[in-house]
C-alpha positions in Angstrom: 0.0 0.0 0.0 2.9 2.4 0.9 4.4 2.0 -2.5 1.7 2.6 -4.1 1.3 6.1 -2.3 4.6 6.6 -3.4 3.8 6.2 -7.1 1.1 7.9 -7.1 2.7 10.9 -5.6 5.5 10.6 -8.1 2.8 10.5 -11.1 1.3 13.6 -9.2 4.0 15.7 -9.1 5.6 14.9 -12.5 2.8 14.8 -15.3 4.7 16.2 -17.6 6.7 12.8 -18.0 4.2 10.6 -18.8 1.6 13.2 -20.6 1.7 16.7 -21.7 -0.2 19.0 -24.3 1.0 21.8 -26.2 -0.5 24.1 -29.2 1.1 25.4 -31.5 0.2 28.5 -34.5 1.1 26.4 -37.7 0.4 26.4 -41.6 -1.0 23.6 -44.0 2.3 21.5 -43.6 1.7 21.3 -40.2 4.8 22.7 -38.9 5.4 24.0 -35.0 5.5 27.7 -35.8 5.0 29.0 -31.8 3.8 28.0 -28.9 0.4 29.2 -28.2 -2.3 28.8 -25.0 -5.5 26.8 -25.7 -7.4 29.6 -25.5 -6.0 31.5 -28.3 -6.7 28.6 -30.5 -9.4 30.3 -32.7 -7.3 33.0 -33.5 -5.3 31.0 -35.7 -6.2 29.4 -39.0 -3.8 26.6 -38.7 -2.9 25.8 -35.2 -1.3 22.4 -34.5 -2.3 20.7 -31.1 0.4 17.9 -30.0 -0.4 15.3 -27.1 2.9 12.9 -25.4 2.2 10.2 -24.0 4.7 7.8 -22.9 6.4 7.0 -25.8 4.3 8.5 -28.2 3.5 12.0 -29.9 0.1 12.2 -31.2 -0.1 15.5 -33.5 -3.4 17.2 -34.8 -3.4 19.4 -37.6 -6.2 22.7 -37.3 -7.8 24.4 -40.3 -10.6 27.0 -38.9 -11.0 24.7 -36.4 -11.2 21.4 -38.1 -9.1 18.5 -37.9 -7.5 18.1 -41.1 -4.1 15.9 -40.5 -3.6 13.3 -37.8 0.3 11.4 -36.9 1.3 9.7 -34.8 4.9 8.9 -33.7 6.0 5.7 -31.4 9.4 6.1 -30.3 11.7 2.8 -28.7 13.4 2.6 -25.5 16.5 4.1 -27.1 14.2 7.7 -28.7 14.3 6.2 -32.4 11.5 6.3 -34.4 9.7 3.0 -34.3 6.6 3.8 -36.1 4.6 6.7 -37.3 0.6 6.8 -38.2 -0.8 9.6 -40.7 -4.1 10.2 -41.8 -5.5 12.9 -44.1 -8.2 12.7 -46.5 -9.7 9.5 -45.9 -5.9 7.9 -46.6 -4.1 6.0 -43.6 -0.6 5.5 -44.1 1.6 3.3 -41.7 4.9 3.8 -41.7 7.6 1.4 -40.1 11.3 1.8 -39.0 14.4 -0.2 -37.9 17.6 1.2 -36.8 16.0 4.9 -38.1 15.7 3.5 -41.1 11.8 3.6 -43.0 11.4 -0.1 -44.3 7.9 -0.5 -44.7 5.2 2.2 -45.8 1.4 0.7 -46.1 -1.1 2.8 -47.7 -4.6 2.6 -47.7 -6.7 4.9 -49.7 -10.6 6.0 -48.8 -11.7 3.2 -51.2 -9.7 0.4 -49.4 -7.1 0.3 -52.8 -3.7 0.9 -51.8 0.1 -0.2 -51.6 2.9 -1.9 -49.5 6.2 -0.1 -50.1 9.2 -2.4 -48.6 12.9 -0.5 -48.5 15.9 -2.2 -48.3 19.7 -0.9 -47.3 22.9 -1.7 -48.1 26.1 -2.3 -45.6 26.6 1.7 -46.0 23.0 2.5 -45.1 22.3 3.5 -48.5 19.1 2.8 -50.2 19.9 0.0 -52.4 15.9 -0.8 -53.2 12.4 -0.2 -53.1 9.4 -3.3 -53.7 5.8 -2.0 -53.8 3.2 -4.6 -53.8 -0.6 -4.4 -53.6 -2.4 -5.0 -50.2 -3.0 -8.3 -50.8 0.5 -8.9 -51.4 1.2 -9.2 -55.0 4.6 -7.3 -56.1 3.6 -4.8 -58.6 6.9 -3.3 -59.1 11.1 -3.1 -57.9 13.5 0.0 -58.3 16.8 -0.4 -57.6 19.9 1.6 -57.7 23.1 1.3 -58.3 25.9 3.6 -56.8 29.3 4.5 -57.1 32.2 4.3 -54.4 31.3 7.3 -53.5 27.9 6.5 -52.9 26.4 8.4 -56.1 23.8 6.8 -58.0 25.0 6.1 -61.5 21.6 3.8 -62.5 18.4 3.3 -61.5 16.4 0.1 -62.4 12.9 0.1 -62.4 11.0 -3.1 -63.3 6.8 -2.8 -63.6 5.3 -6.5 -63.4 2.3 -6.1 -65.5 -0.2 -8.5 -65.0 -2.7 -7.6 -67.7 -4.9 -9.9 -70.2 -3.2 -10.0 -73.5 0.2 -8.5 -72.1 2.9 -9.6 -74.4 5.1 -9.1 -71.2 5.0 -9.5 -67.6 7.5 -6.4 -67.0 7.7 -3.0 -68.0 11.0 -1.7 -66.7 13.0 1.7 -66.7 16.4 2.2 -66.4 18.5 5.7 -65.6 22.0 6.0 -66.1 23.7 9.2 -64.9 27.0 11.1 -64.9 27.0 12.9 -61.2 23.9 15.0 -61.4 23.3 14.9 -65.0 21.0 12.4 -66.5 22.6 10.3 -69.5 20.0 8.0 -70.6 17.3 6.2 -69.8 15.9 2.9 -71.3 11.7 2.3 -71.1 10.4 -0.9 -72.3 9.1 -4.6 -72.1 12.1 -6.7 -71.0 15.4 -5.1 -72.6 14.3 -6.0 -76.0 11.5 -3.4 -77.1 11.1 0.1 -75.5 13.2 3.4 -76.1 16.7 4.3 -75.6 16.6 8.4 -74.8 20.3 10.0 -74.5 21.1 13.2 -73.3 23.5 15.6 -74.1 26.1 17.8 -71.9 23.6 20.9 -71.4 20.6 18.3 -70.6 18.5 18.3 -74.2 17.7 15.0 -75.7 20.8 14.1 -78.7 18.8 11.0 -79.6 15.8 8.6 -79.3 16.8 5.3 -80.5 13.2 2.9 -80.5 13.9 -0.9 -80.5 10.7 -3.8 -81.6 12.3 -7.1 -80.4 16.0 -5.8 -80.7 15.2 -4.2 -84.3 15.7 -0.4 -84.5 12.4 1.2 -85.9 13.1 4.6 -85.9 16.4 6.8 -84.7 15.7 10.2 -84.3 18.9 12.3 -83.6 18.8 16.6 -82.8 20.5 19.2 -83.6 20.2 22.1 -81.8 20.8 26.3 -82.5 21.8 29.1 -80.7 18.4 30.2 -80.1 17.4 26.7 -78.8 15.4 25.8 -81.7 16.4 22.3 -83.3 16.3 20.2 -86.2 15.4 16.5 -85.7 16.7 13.6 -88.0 14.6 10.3 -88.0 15.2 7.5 -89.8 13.0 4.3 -90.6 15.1 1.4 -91.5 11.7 -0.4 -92.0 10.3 2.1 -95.1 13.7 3.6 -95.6 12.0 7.0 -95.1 14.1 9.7 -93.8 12.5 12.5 -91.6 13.4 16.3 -91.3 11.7 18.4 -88.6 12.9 21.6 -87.7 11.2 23.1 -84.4 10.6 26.2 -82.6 12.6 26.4 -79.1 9.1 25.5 -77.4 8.9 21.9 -79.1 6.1 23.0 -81.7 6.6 22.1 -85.6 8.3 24.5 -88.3 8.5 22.4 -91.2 8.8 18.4 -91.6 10.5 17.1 -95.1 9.5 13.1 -95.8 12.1 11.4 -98.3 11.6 7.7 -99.4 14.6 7.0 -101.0 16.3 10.6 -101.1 13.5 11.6 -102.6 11.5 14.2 -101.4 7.7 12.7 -100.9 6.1 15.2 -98.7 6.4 18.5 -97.4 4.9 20.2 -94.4 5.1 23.6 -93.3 3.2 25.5 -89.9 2.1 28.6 -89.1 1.5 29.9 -85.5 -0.1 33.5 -84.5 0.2 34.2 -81.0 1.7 30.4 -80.1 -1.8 29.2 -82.2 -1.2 26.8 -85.1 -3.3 29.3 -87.6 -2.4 27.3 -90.9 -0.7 24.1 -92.7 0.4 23.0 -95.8 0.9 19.6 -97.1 3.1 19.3 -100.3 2.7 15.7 -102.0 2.9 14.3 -105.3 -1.0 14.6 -105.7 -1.0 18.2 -104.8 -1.4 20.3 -101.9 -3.7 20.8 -99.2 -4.5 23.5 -96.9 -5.5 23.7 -93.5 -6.8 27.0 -91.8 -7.6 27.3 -88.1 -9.4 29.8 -86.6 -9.9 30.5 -82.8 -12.4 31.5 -79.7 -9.7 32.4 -77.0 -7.4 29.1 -77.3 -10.1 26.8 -78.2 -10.5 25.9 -82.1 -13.7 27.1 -83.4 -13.0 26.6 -87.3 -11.2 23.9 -89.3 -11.1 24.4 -92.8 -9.2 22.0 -95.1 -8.5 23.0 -99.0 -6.9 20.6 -101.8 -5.4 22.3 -104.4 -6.8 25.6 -103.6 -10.9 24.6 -103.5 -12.5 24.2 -100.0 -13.4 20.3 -99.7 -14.2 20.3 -96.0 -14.7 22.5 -93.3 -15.4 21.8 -88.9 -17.3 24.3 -86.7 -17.5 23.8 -83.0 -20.4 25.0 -81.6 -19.4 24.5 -77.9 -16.9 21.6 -76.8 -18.8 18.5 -77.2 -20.7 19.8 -80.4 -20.0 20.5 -83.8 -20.9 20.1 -87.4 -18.8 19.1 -90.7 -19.3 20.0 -94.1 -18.4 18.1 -97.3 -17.2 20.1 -100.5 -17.2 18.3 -104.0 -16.6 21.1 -106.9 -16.9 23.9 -104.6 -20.1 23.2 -103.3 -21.4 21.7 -100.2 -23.2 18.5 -100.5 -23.4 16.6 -97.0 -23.7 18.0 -93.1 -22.8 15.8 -90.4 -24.0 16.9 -87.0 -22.1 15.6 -83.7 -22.9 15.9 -80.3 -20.4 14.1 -77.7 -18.4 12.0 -80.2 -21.4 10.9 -81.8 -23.3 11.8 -85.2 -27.2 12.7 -84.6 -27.9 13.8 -87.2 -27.1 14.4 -91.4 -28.3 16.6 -94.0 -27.9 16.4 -97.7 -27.8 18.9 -100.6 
């Protein structure tokens, strides 16, 4: 019985070790800005109110007075973390550590999908590793990383086990190889054999896109690049034997495009932009040459008009966004309306 005076004296005296409360002003990461009374909660749009108990921190995250983020932090006899709880809209997340290390993450999302993230270390405590499966435990995907001896990563492998009807592979991967902080090239594709090789040059732009179909090059593009950042892209197609010319403005959009079969010049395609808008194009061929107009609301496309050889054959207005109508020219004159209304014709009228 004495003892037990004793305790509860000691308890008494010293709340603060086994529970305290604190508030804090805060913002929407949640963060401990300064230490505030309860009763100047409301003044605050964020306020963050923080509960220990034993070994655990439970923190509560305030937006005009409503809980918004909830974590949780278990700490083990030695103060490392030993496991941390989160939840924020609808979403519970579990995290797991060893040694201060995070080794398992499990999320669960308002509509019970989710995943299971397990992290494995090397001897150095690097990441070496990360294996995400779904909830009921079926591995989904692997990225791993390589380093160099001075702990750098120099490639990153990512493989994605696709599990889908009809999938002519079970994994997708990725794969980064880098030069200190500079990104080299990357590899995406099914297995090593089809996918595209991307290479970078000194200053970060893409130098070439190499695409592979079962080990078979299908198309190398290669780019060339001027002062003002604009470039000039080379493709060719061993399959056809085309040969590809685009030149580009710096922001990626199309100048002109030049198709060769054979060194011979088959097509030829030239934009036009007003105000970043592509206003007009015109399509060289051996069968003549067609123009297309384009005419705009604001940046939506109202009009599309398409000419062949210099007479209107067809022509697209947009009434609103999931509406329009088309008109078919023969000789100049219109002899067919097609009416659309969500993808879908409703209606036609002939002339």
């Amino acid at each position: 019985m004495f003892r037990l005076l004793i305790l509860l004296f000691i308890i008494l005296i010293t709340p603060e070790i086994v529970f305290s409360q604190e508030y804090y002003s805060s913002n929407k990461l949640g963060m401990e800005l300064s230490s505030i009374k309860k009763i100047r909660i409301d003044e605050f749009e964020y306020y963050l109110e923080k509960t220990t108990e034993g070994g655990a921190v439970k923190k509560i995250l305030y937006h005009n007075s409503v809980p918004v983020l909830e974590s949780e932090i278990y700490y083990a006899p030695d103060g490392s973390i030993d496991k941390e709880v989160i939840r924020e809209d609808g979403t519970l997340t579990e995290k797991k550590y060893m040694t201060s290390h995070l080794y398992q993450e499990k999320i669960i999302n308002s509509d019970k999908t989710g995943v299971i993230r397990k992290y494995k270390y090397d001897s150095l405590d690097q990441l070496y590793s990360v294996e995400e499966f779904s909830l009921e435990g079926t591995a989904k995907s692997t990225v791993s990383y390589e380093r160099d001896s001075r702990g750098r990563i120099v490639s990153v492998n990512r493989v994605l086990y696709n599990k889908k009807p009809g999938s002519n592979s079970d994994e997708q991967v990725s794969k980064y190889r880098f030069s200190g902080q500079n990104l080299l090239e990357e590899w995406h594709g099914s297995g090593n054999l089809t996918g595209s090789f991307i290479y970078y040059n000194s200053e970060g732009r893409v130098s070439a896109i190499i695409e592979k179909n079962n080990d078979r090059v299908v198309s190398d593009k290669k780019y060339f690049y001027n002062d003002d950042k604009s470039a000039v892209v080379e493709e060719l197609i061993p399959e056809t034997g085309e040969k590809i010319i685009s030149t580009l403005n710096p922001d990626g959009t199309m100048i002109e495009e030049l198709i060769y079969v054979k060194d011979t010049l088959a097509v030829k395609t030239t934009d036009t932009y007003e105000e970043k808008k592509l206003v007009k194009r015109i399509v060289v061929n051996d069968k003549g040459t067609e123009r297309y107009l384009y005419q705009y609301r604001g940046d939506k496309v109202t009009i599309e008009a398409m000419y062949f050889n210099g007479e209107l054959v067809y022509q697209k207005v947009y009434d609103e966004d999931d509406s329009w109508y088309e008109d078919i020219y023969d000789n100049g004159k219109r002899y067919l309306r097609n009416y659309y209304k969500n993808s879908e014709k409703i209606k036609t009228e002939k002339w």
